[in-house]
C-alpha positions in Angstrom: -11.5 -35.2 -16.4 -15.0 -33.1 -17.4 -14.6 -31.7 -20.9 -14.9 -27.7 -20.9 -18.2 -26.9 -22.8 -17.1 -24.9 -25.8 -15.2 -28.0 -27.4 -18.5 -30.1 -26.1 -20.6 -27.6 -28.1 -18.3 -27.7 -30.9 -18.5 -31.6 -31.5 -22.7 -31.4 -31.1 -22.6 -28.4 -33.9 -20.2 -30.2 -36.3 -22.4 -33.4 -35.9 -25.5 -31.3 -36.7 -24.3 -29.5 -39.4 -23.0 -33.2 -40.9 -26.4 -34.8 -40.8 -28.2 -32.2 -42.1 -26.4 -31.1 -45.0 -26.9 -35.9 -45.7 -30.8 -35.4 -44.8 -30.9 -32.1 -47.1 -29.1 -34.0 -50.2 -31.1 -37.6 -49.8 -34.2 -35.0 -50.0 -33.6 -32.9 -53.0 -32.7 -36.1 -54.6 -36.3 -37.9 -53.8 -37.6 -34.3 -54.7 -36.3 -34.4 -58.2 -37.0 -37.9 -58.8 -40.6 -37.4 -58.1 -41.1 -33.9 -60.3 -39.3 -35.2 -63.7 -40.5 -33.9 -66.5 -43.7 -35.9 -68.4 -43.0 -36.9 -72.0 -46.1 -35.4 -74.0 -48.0 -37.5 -76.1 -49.0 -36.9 -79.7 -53.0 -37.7 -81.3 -52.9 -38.2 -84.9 -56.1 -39.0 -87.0 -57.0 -41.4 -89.5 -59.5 -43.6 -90.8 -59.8 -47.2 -91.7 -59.5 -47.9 -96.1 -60.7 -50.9 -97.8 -57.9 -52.5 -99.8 -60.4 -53.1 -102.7 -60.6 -49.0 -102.8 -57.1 -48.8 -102.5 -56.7 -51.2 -105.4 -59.2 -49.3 -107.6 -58.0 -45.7 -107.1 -56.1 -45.7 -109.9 -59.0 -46.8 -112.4 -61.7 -44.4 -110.7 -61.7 -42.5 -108.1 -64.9 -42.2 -105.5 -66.0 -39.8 -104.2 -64.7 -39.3 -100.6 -67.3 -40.3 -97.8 -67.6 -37.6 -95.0 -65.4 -37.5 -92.1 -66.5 -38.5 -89.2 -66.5 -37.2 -86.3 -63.2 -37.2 -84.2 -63.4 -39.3 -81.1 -63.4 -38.1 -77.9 -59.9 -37.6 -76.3 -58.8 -40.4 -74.1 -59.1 -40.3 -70.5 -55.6 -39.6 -69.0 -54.6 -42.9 -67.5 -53.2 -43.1 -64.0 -49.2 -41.9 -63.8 -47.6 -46.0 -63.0 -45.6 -46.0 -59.8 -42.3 -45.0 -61.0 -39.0 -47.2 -60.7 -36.0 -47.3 -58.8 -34.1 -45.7 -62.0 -31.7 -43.3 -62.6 -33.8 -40.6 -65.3 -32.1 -37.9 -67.3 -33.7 -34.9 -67.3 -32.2 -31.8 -69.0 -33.7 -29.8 -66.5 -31.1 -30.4 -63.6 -28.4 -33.6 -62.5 -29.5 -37.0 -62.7 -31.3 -38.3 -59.4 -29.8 -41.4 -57.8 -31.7 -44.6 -57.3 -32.3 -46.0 -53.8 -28.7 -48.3 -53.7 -26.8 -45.2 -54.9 -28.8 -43.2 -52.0 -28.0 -46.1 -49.3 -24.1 -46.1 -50.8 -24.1 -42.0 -50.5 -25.9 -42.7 -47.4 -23.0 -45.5 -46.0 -20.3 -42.7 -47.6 -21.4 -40.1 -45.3 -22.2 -42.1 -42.2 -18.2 -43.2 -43.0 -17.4 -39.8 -43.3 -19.0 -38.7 -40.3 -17.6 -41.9 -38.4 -14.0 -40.4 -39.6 -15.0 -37.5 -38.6 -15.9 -37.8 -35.0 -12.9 -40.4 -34.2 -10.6 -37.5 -36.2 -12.4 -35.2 -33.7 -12.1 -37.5 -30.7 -8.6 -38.3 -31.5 -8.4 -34.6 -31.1 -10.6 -33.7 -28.5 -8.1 -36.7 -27.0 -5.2 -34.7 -27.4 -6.0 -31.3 -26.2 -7.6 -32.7 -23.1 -4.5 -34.4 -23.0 -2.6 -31.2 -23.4 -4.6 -29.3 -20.8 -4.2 -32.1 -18.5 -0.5 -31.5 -18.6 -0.8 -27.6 -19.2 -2.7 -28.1 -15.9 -0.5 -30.7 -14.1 2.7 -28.3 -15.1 0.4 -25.2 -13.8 -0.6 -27.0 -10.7 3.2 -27.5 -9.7 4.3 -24.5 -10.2 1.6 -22.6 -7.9 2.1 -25.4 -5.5 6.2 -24.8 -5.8 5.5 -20.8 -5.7 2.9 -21.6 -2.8 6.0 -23.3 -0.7 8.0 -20.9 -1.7 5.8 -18.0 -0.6 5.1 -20.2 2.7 9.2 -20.1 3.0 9.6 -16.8 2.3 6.5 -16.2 5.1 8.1 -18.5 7.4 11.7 -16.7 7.7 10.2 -13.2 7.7 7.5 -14.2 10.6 11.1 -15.5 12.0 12.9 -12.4 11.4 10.0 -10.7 13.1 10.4 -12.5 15.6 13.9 -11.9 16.2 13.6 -8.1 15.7 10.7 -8.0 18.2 13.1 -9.7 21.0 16.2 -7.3 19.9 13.7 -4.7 20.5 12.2 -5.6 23.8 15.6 -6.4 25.0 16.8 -3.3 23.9 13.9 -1.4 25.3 14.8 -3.3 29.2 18.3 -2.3 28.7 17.3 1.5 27.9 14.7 1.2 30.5 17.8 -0.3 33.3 20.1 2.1 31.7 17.0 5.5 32.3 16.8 3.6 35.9 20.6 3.6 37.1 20.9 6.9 35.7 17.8 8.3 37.8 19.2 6.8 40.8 23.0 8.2 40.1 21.3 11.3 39.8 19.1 11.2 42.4 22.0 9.7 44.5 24.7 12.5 43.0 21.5 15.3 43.7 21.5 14.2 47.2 25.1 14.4 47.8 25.2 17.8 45.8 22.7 18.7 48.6 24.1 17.3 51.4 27.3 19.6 50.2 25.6 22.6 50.0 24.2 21.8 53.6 27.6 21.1 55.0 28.8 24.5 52.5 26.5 26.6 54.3 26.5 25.6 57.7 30.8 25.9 57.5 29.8 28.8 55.6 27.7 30.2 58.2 30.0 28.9 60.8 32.8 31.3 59.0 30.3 34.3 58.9 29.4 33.8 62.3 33.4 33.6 63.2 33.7 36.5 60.5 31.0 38.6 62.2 32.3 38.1 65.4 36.2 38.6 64.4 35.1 41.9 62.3 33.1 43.0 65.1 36.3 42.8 67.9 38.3 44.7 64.9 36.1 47.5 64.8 35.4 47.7 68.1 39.5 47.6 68.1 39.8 50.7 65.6 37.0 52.4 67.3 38.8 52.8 70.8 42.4 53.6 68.8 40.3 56.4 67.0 38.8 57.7 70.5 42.1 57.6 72.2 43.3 59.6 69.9 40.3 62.2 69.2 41.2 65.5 70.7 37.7 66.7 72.1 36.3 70.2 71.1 34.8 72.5 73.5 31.3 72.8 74.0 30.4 69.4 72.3 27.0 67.9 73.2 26.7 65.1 75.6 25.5 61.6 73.5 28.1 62.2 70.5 27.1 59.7 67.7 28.6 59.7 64.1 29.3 57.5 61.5 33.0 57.6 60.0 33.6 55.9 56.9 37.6 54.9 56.9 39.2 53.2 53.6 42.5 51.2 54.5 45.2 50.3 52.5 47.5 47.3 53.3 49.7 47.9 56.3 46.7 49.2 58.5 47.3 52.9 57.1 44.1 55.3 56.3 43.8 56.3 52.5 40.2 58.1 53.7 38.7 58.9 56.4 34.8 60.7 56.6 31.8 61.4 58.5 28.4 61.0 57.5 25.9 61.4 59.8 26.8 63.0 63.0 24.9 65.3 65.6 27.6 67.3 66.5 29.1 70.4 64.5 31.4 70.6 62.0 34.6 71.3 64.8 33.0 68.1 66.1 33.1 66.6 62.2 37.4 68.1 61.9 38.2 66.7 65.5 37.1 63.1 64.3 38.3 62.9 61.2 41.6 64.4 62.5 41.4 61.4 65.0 41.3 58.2 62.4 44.5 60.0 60.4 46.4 60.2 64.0 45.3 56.7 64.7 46.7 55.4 61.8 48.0 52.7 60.9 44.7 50.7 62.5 44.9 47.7 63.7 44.9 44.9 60.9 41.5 43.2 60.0 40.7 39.3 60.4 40.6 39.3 56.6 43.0 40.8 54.2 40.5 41.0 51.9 39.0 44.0 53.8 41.9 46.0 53.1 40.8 48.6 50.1 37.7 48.7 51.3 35.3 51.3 53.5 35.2 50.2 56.8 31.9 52.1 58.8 31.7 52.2 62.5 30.1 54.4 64.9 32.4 56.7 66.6 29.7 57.6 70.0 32.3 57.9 73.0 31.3 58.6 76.4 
């Protein structure tokens, strides 16, 4: 399992940081050690007495010879190779020798050794704990992913089933628009046929109608010219309209003449001929009683 970089990074710094704070000591420590601080030395001058002088001082005293000139000072003599040695110095802590250097050495490399296996140990165990952060992750996406492919899988089914209810539904409307059309079409065409036959019996009756109400007014015509009482001097080619309203029974409520070419005896004489022909002679259709009958009253 690859180790994420930051910890990776985090294990080369540490290391680092260890050796070179171990370098940085054992070199101020050789540093010190070779800038101690030089004891200073101390010329004093004398001159060589004879003992028999010495003796004799006390008797007589000579004269003092001259002093003589003061030697030269010594050339400084090369600085010996120092030891191994732990050396004092006021001026800062005490500099350790090489096997104090190799123990602090074998210290830190011990150090560092605990170090890195503490770090590996715990490198160990959060690898370890991100193996099974990532094993636990892993199964739940992959239980949510079946779950999700479940869920996908009865709603695709469900689909499914509402897309057949639907089409089924639609073929039954469609049969259902289909049988309707053709029991309307069918009812339409016998709603025609009915009016045909309506009309044609209808036209059958107005025909019969036309021909009964024509007989009956020819009928009241002649019973109004047999009795019309004719006026002197009236023109040849009498034509006038007489408008007649009948009550039940045959008997005249009204009688009138509209247009006429004769005179106005002519206009009396006819209307006093529908009142002595009543009652007229019934109509075909009772429904004709109450109503204006016209006819042409043209005898000849």
């Amino acid at each position: 399992m690859r180790e994420p970089d930051r910890d990776r990074w985090l294990s080369i710094g540490m290391s680092v940081l260890l050796h070179g704070t171990i370098i940085g000591l054992l070199a101020y420590g050789w540093w010190r050690y070779e800038h101690r601080p030089v004891i200073p030395s101390v010329s004093v001058e004398a001159r060589v007495v004879d003992a028999q002088a010495l003796n004799g001082m006390g008797a007589a005293r000579q004269p003092a010879p001259l002093p003589k000139a003061p030697p030269p000072p010594p050339k400084p003599k090369p600085k010996p190779k120092a030891k191994p040695q732990a050396v004092s110095s006021p001026q800062g802590p005490p500099v350790p020798t090489t096997a104090q250097a190799l123990a602090l050495r074998a210290q830190a490399a011990q150090a560092e050794a605990q170090h890195l296996a503490a770090a590996e140990a715990e490198r160990a165990r959060l690898q370890k704990q991100r193996a099974a952060a990532r094993a636990e992750a892993l199964a739940k996406a992959q239980a949510e992913a079946r779950k999700r492919a479940e869920a996908e899988k009865l709603a695709q089914e469900q689909r499914a089933r509402e897309r057949a209810e639907r089409l089924a539904e639609q073929r039954q409307m469609a049969l259902e628009r289909k049988l309707a059309a053709e029991r309307a079409a069918a009812a339409r065409a016998a709603r025609i046929a009915q009016l045909r036959q309506a009309l044609a019996e209808n036209a059958q009756s107005d025909a019969k109608m036309r021909a009964a109400t024509a007989g009956w007014i020819s009928q009241v015509t002649q019973r109004v010219e047999a009795a019309w009482i004719k006026p002197p001097n009236t023109g040849q080619n009498l034509s006038c309209i007489v408008h007649v309203t009948l009550v039940k029974g045959g008997a005249v409520a009204g009688a009138s003449v509209g247009e006429c070419n004769g005179d106005e005896a002519v206009r009396q004489s006819i209307e006093a001929a529908v009142y002595r022909a009543s009652p007229l002679p019934p109509p075909p259709d009772p429904a004709l009683y109450n109503q204006e009958l016209n006819f042409v009253f043209a005898p000849q």
